[in-house]
N, C-alpha and C positions, 0 to 999 in steps of 0.2 A: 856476360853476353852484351855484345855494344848492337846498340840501334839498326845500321847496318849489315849484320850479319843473319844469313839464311840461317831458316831450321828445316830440317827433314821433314816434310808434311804426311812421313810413312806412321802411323798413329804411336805403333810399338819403336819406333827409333828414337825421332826426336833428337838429333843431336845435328851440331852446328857447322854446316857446310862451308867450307875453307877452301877446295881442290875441283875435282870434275866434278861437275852435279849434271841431272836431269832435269829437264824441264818441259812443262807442257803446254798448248795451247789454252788448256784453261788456269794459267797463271798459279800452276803447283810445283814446288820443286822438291827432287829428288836426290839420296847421297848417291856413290855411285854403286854400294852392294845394290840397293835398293833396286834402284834403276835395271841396272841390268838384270836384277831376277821376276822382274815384273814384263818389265817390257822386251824381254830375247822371247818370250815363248811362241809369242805369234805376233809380229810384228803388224800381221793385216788386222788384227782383231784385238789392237792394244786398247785397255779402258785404264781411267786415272784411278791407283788405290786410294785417293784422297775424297773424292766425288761421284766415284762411277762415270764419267763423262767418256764413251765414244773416243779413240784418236786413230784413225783409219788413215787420215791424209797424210801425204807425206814429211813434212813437217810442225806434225802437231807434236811429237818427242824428237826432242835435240837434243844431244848431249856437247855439254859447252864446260869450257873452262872460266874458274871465277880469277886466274892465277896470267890472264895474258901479256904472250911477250909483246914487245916494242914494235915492233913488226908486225906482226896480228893490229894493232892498236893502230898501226900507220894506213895498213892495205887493208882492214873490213869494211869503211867505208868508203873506201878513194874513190874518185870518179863521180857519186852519187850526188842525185840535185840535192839543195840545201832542203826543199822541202822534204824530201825522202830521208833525209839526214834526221831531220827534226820529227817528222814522222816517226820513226825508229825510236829515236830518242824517248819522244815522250810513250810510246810501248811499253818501250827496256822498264821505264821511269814510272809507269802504273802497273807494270808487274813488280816492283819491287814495294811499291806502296801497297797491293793488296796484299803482300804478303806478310808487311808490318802491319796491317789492318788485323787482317786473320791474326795472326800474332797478337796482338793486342786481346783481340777477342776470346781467344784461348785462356791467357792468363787470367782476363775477365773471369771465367767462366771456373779454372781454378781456384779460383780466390774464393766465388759465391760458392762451391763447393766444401773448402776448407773451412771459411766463417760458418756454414752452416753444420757441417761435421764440431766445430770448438763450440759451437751454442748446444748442439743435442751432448756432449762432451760434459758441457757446464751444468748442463738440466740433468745428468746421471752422476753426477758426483754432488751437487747441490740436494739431490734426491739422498743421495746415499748419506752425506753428510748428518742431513735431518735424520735417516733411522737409526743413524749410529748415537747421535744426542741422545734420541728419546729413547736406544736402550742404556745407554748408560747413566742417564736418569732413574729408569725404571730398576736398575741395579743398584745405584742409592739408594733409592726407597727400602730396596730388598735388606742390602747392606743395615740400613737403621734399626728395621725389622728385627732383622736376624739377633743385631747387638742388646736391643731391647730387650727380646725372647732370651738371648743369654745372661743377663741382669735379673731378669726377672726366675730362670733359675738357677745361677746362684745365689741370689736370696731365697729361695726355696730350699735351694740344699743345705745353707745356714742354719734354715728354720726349720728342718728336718735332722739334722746334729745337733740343735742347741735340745732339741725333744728327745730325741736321743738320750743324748749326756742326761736330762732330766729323769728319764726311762732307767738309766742305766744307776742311777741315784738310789730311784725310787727301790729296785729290785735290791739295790745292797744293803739298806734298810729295812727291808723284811726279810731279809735274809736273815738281817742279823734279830728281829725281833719274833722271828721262826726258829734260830736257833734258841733264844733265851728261853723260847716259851715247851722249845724243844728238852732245853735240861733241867726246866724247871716242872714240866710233866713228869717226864721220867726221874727226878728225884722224889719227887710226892709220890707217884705210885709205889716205887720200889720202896720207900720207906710204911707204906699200907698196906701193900702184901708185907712184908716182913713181920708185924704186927698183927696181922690174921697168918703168918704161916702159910702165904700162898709162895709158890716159886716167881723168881725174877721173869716179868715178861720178857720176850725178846725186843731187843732195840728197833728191829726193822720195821715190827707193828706198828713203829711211830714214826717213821719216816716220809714227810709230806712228798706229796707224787707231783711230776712237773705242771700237769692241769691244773693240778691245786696252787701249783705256786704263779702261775699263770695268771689267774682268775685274781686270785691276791694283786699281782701286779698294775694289773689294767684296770682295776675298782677304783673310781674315782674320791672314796673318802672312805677315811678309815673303818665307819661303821660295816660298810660293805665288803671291806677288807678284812675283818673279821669274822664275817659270815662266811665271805669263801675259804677260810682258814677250817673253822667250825665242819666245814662240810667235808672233808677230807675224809676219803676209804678207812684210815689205820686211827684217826684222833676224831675227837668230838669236842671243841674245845669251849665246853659249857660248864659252869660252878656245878661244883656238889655238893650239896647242901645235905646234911647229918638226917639221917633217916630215909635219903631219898635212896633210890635204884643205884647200887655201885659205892655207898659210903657205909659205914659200919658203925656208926650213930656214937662212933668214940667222939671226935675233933670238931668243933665249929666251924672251923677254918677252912675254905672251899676249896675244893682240888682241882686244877686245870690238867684235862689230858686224860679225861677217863675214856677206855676204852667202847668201843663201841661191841 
């Protein structure tokens, strides 16, 4: 848009007047939709859509051309004293100045519009910027957190397999010192009934039951792991000593496995 050039003072148009325009006594101009659907409806009772202002008189709306011929230009002022000339002139010449004035004013007023639309713009992304840090901060933290609590168990469940695997030691060596103690009962007895003429007891009588082997397992030293052996439903696994309850006062030799 060059300096010289009208704009449509209609709020919703706004666009840059080249051809026939309206124009008013109170130094507003008009394109020509404009013009003519404002001012045909009642020409006695025209008001400016720019200002409200009254144009009742008869040349307060004129529709003029911005485009005149040669002719036009030769005969609008002929004849006229020079001060009527200059008159006119300096008119034409302050209507077009207030309308670069207004113009100016407008853009003015756009601008303070716009700067202060890109600073509340700036304060809502600068805002938003800060919550977005401080959650992604706080999702660090969470993150270290989190990795920490995963270190911390798997070494837990290290230390919960390497007890394990020790659990699972522990149980195979009494197993196997359950079984010894297992064929070593039941060869002593069944060698003592044979010898008093008793019948072979049943094997099952001596079969340690899972509680028992339980208790065995989880007893912290051997002493106690013998005792929960000892206790067992089918075995009592206490010496027998010659003349005592269950020996036959032949053998010195203590018998493990006597029957309860």
């Amino acid at each position: 848009m060059a300096d010289a050039d009208l704009i449509c003072n209609f709020k919703k148009c706004r666009k840059i007047l080249n051809s026939s325009i309206w124009v008013t006594s109170c130094s507003h101009a008009f394109c020509e939709e404009d013009g003519s659907r404002e001012f045909s409806r009642d020409p006695e009772n025209n008001t400016c859509p720019a200002c409200s202002t009254p144009l009742t008189a008869k040349y307060d709306v004129v529709k003029t051309n911005l485009n005149p011929t040669e002719q036009f230009k030769s005969m609008v002022l002929a004849g006229l004293r020079p001060e009527t000339i200059h008159d006119i002139a300096t008119r034409a010449i302050s209507f077009w100045c207030y309308q670069v004035h207004q113009e100016r004013i407008y853009q003015e007023n756009s601008a303070a519009k716009i700067r202060e639309r890109q600073h509340q713009l700036e304060e809502f992304y600068e805002s938003a910027l800060a919550q977005l840090k401080s959650e992604v901060t706080g999702l660090k933290r969470q993150l270290e957190c989190t990795k920490k609590e995963l270190e911390n168990q798997t070494r837990r469940a290290e230390e919960t397999a390497e007890q394990l695997r020790e659990k699972i030691q522990q149980y195979q060596k009494l197993q196997g010192v359950c079984s010894s103690l297992r064929r070593t009962a039941l060869a002593s007895s069944l060698s003592e009934r044979q010898r008093g003429g008793v019948n072979q007891p049943n094997a099952k009588e001596f079969v340690l039951g899972p509680k028992t082997l339980s208790e065995a397992i989880e007893a912290p030293n051997a002493a106690q792991r013998q005792t929960a052996l000892s206790n067992n439903q089918g075995f009592n696994f206490q010496p027998v000593t010659p003349g005592s309850a269950g020996g036959n006062g032949r053998r010195p030799t203590p018998i493990w496995g006597q029957r309860k």
